[in-house]
mmCIF file of the N, C-alpha and C atoms, coordinates in Angstrom:
data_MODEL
# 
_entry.id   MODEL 
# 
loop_
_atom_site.group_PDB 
_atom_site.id 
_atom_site.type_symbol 
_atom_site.label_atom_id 
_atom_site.label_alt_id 
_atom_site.label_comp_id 
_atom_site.label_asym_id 
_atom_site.label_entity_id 
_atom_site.label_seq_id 
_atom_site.pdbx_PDB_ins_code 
_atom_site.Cartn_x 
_atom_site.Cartn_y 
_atom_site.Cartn_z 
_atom_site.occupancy 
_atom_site.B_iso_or_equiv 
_atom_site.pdbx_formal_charge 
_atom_site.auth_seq_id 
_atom_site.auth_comp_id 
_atom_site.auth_asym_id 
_atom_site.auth_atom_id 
_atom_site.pdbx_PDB_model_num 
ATOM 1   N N  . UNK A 1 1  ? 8.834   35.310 -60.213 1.00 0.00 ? 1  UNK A N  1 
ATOM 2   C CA . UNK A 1 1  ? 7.855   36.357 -60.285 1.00 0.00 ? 1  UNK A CA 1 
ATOM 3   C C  . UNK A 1 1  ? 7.339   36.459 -61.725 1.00 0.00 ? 1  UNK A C  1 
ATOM 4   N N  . UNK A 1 2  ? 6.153   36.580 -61.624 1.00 0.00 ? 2  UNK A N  1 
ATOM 5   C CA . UNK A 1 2  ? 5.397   36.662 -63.295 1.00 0.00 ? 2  UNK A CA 1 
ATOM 6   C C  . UNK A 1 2  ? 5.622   37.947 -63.970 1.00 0.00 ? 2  UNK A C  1 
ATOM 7   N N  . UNK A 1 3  ? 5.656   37.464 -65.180 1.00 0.00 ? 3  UNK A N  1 
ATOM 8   C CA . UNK A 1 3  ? 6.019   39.554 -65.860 1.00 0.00 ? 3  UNK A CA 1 
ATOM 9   C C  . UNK A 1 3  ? 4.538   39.605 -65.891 1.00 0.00 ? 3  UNK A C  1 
ATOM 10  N N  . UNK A 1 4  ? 3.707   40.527 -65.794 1.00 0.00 ? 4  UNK A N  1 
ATOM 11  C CA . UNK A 1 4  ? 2.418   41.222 -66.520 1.00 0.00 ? 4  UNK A CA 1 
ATOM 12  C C  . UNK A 1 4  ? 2.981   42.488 -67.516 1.00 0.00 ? 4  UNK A C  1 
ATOM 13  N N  . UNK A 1 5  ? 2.016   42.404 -68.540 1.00 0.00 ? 5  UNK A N  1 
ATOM 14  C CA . UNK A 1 5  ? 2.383   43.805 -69.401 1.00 0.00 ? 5  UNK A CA 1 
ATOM 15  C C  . UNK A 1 5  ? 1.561   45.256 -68.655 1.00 0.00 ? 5  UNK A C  1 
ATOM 16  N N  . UNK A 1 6  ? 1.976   46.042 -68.663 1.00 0.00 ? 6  UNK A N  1 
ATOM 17  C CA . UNK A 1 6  ? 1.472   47.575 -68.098 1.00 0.00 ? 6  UNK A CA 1 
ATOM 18  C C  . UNK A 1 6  ? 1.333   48.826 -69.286 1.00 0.00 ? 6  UNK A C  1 
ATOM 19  N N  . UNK A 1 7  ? 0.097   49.559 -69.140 1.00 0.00 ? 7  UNK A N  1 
ATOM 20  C CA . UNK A 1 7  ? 0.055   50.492 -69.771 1.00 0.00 ? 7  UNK A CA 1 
ATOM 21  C C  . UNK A 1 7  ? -0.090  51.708 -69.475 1.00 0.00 ? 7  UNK A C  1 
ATOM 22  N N  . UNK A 1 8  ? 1.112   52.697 -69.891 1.00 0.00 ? 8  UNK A N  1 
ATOM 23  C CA . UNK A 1 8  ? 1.609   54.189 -68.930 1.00 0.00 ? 8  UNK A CA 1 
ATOM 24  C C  . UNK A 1 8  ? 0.940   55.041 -69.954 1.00 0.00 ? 8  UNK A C  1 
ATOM 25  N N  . UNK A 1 9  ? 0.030   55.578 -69.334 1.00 0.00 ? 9  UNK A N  1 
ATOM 26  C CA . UNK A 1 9  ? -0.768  57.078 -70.330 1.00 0.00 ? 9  UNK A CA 1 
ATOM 27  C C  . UNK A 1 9  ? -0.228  58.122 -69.325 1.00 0.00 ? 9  UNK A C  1 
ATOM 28  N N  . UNK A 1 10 ? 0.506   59.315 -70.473 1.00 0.00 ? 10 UNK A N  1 
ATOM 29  C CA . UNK A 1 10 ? 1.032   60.059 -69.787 1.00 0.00 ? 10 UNK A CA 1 
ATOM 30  C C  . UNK A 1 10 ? 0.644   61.459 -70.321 1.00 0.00 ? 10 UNK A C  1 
ATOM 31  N N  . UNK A 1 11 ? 0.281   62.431 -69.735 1.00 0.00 ? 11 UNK A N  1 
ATOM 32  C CA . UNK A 1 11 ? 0.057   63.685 -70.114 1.00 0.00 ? 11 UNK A CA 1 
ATOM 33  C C  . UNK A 1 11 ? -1.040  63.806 -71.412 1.00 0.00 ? 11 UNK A C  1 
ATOM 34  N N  . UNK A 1 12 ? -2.095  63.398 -71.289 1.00 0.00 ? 12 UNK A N  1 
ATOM 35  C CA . UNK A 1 12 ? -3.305  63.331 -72.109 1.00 0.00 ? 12 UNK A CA 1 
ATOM 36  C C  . UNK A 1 12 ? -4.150  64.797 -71.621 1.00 0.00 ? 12 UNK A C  1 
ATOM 37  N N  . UNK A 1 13 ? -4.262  65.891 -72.112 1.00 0.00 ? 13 UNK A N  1 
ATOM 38  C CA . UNK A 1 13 ? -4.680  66.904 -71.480 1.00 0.00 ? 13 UNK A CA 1 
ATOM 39  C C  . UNK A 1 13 ? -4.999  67.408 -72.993 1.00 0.00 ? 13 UNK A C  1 
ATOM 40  N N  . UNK A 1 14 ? -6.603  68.246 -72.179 1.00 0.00 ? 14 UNK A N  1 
ATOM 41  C CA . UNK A 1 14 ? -7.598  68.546 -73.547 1.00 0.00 ? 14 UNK A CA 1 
ATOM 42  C C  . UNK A 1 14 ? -6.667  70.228 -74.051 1.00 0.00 ? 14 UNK A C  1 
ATOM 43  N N  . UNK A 1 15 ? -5.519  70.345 -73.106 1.00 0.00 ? 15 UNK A N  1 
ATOM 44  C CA . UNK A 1 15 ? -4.836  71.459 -74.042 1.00 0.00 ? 15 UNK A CA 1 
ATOM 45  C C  . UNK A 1 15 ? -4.166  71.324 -75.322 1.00 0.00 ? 15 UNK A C  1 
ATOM 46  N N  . UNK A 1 16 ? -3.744  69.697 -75.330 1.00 0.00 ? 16 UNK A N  1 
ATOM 47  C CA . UNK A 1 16 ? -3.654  69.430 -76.507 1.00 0.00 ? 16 UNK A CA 1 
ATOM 48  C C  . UNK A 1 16 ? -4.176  69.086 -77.998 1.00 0.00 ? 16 UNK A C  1 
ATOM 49  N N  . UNK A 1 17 ? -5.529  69.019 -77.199 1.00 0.00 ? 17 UNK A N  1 
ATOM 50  C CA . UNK A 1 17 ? -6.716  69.192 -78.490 1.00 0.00 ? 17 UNK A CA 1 
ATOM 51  C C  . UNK A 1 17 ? -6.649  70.564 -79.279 1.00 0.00 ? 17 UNK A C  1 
ATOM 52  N N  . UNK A 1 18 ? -7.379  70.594 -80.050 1.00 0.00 ? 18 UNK A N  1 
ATOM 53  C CA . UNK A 1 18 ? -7.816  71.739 -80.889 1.00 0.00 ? 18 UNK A CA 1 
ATOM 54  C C  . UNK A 1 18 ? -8.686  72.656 -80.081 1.00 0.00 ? 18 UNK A C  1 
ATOM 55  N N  . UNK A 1 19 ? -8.368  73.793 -79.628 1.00 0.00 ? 19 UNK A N  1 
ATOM 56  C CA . UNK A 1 19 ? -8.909  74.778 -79.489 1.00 0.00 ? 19 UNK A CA 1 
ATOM 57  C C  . UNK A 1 19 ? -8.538  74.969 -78.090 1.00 0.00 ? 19 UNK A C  1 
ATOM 58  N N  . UNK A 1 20 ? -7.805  73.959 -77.800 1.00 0.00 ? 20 UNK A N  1 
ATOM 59  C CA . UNK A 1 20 ? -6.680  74.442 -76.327 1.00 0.00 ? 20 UNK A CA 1 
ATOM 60  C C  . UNK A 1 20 ? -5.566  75.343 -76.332 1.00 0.00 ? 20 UNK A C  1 
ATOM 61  N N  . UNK A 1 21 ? -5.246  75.085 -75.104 1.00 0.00 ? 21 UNK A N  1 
ATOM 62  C CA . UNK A 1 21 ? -3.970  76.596 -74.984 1.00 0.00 ? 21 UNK A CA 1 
ATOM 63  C C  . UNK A 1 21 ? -2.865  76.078 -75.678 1.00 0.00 ? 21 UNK A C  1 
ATOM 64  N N  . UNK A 1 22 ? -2.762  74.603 -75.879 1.00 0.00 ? 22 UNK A N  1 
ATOM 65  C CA . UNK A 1 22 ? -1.080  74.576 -76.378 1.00 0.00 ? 22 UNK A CA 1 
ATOM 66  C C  . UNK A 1 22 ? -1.637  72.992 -77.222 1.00 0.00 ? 22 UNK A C  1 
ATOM 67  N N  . UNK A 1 23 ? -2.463  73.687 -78.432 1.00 0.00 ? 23 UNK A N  1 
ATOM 68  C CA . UNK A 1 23 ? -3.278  72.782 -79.572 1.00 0.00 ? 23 UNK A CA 1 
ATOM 69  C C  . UNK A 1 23 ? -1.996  72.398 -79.988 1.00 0.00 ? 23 UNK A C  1 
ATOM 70  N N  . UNK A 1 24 ? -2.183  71.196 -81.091 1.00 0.00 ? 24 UNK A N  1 
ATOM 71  C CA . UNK A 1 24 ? -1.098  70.513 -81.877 1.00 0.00 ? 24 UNK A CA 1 
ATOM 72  C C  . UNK A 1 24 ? -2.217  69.970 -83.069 1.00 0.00 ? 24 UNK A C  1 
ATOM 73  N N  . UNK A 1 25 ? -1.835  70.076 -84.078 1.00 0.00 ? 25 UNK A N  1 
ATOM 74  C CA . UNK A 1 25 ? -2.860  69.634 -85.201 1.00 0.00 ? 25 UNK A CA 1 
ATOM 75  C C  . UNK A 1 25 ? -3.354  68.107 -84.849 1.00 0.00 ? 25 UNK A C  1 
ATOM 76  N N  . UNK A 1 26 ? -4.391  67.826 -84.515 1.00 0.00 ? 26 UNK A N  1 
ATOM 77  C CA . UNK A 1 26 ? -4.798  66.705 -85.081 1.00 0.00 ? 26 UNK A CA 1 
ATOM 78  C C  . UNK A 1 26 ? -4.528  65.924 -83.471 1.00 0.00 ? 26 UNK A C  1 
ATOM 79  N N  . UNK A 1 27 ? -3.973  66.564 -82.722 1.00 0.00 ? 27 UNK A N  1 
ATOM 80  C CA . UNK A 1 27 ? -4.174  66.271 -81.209 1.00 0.00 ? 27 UNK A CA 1 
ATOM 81  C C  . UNK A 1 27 ? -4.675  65.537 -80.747 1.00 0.00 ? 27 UNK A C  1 
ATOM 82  N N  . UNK A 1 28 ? -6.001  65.693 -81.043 1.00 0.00 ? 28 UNK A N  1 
ATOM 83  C CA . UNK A 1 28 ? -7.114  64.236 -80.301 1.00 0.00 ? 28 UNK A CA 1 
ATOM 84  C C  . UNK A 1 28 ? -7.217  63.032 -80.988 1.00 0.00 ? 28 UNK A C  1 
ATOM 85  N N  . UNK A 1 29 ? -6.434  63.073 -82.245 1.00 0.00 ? 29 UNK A N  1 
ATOM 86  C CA . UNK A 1 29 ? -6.483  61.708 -83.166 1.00 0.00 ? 29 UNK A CA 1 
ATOM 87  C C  . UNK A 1 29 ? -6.146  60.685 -82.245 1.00 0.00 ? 29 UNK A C  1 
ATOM 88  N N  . UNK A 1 30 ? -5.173  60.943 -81.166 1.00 0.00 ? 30 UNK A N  1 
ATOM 89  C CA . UNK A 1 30 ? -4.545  59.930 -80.475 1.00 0.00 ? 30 UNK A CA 1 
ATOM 90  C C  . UNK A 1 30 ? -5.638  59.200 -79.652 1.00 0.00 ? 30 UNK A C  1 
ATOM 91  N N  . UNK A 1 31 ? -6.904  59.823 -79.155 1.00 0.00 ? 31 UNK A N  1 
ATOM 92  C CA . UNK A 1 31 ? -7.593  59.706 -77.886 1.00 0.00 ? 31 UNK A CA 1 
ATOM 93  C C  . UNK A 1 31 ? -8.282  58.224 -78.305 1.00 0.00 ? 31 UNK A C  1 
ATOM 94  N N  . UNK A 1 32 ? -9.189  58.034 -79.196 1.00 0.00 ? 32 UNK A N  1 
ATOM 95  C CA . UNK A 1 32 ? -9.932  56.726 -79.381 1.00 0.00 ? 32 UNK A CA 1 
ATOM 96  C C  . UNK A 1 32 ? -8.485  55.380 -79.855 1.00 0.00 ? 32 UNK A C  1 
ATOM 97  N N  . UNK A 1 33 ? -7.124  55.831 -80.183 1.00 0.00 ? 33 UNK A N  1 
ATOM 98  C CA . UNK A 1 33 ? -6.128  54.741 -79.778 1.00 0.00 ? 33 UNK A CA 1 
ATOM 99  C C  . UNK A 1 33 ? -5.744  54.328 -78.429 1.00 0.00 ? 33 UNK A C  1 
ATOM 100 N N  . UNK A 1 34 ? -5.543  55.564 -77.456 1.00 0.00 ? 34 UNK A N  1 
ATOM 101 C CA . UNK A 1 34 ? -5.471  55.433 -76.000 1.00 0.00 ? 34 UNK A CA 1 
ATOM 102 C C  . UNK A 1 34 ? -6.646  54.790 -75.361 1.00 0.00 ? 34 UNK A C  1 
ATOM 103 N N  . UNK A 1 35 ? -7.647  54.958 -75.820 1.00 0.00 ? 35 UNK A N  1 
ATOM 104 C CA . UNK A 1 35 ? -8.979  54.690 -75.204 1.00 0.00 ? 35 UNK A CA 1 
ATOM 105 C C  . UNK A 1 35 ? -9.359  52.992 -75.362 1.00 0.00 ? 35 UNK A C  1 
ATOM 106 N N  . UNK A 1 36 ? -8.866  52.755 -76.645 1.00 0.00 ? 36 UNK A N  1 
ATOM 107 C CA . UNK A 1 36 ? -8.870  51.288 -77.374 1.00 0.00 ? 36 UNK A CA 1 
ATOM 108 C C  . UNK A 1 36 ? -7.886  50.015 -76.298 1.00 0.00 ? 36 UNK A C  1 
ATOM 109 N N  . UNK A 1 37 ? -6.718  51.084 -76.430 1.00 0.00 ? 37 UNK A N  1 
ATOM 110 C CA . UNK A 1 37 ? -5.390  50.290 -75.766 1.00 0.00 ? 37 UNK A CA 1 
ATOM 111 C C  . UNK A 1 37 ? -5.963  50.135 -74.259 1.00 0.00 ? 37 UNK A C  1 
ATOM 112 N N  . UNK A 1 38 ? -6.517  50.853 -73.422 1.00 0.00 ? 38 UNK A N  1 
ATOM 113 C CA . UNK A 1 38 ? -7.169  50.624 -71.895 1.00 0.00 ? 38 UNK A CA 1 
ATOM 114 C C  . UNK A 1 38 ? -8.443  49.909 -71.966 1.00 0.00 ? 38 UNK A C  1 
ATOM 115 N N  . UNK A 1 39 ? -9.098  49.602 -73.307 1.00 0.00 ? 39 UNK A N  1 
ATOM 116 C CA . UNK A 1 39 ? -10.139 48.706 -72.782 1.00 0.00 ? 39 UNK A CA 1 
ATOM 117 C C  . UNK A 1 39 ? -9.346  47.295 -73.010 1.00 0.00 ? 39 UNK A C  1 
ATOM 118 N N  . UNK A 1 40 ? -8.290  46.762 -73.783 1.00 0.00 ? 40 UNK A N  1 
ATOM 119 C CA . UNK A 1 40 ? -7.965  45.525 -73.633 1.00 0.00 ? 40 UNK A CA 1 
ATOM 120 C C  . UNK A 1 40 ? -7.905  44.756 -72.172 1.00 0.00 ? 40 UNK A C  1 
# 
């Protein structure tokens, strides 16, 4: 059986952006890396 590599995005929710219910500084920095990693 062949391995393929897989990519698990998990819990990406705009509450974690800035100006959501449960913000984290700098929150959405992650989004254009997640976004990068799914167009490969």
């Amino acid at each position: 059986m062949a391995r393929k590599p897989a990519l698990l995005v998990v819990d990406i929710q705009n509450d974690f952006c800035p100006g959501g219910a449960l913000a984290v500084p700098e929150g959405d920095a992650i989004i254009p890396k997640v976004n990068r990693a799914i167009r490969m």
